[in-house]
C-alpha positions in Angstrom: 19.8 43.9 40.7 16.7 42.8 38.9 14.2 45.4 38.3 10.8 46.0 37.0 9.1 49.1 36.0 5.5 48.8 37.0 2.2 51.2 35.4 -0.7 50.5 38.2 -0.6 46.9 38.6 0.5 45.3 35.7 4.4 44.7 34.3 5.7 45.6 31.2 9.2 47.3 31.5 12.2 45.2 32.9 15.7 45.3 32.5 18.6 43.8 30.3 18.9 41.2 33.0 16.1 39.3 32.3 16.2 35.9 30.1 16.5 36.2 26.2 13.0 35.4 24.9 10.3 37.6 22.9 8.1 39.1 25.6 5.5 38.9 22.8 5.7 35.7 21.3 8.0 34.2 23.6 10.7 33.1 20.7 13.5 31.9 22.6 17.0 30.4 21.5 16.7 27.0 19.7 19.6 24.2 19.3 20.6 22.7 16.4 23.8 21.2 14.6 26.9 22.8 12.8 27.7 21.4 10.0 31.4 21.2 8.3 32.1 20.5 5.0 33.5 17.0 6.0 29.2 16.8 7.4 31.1 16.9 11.1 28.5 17.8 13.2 28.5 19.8 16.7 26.1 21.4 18.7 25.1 24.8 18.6 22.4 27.5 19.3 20.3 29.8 17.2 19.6 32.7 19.2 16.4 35.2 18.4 17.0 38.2 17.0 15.7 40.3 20.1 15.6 44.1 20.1 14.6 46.3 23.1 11.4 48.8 21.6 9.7 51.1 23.1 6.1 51.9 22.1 4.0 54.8 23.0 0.7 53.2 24.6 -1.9 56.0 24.4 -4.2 54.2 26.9 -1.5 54.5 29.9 -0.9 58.0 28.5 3.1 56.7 28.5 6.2 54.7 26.8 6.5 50.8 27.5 9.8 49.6 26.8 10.1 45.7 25.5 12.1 43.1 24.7 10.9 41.6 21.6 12.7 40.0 18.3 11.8 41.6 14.9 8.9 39.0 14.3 7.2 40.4 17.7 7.8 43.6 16.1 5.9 42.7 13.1 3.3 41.1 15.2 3.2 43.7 17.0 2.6 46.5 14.1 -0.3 44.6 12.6 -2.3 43.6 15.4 -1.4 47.1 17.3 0.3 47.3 20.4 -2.8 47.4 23.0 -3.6 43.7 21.6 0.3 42.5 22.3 -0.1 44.1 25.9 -3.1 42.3 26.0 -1.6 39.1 24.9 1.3 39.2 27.5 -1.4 39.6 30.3 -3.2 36.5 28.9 0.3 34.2 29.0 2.1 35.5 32.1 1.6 32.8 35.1 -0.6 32.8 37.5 2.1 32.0 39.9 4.1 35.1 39.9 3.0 37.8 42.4 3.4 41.4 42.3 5.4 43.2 45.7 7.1 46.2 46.1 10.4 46.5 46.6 10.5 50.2 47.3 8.0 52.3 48.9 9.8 55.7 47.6 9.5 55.1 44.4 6.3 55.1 43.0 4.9 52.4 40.0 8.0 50.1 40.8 7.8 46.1 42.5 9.5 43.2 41.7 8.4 39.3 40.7 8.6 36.4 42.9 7.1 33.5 42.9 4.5 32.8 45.6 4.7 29.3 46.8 
């Protein structure tokens, strides 16, 4: 099951289950060749090196929890982490639309897309 924590209106938490990319700078894994000693080459991938943060957000007066590799981290400490929020409101597409999945709970919905 897929899950998103929502604050208000706006995503930032999700779950292991989601794809492995940077939710900061959206790093995700690259291809590239292995290379033997003989210069035999096959394919292979260089994954990110993502780690799952959580940062204290005084403005929602709570923890965020996200995925990011230890570049987003860096990005992240120097430009302070109200501008990365900022910055993943600015790239996330217009096409996903927020529903709830559970009226119990409060401050959780899901993604789809809207078509």
């Amino acid at each position: 099951m897929i899950a998103f924590l929502f604050d208000n209106d706006y995503h930032y938490d999700i779950l292991a289950s989601m794809s492995k990319q940077c939710q900061i700078l959206g790093t995700r894994a690259s291809t590239g060749n292995r290379v033997s000693h003989s210069h035999r080459k096959t394919r292979r991938r260089f994954n990110p090196n993502l780690q799952t943060k959580r940062y204290w957000v005084p403005s929602l007066g709570r923890h965020v929890t996200l995925t990011v590799s230890v570049k987003g981290m860096k990005t992240t400490d120097r430009i302070g982490i109200e501008a990365a929020l900022a910055r993943i409101r600015r790239n996330t597409p217009d096409r996903l639309e927020l529903t709830k999945f559970d009226p119990v709970v409060r401050k959780r919905v899901t993604f789809r897309e809207t078509r």
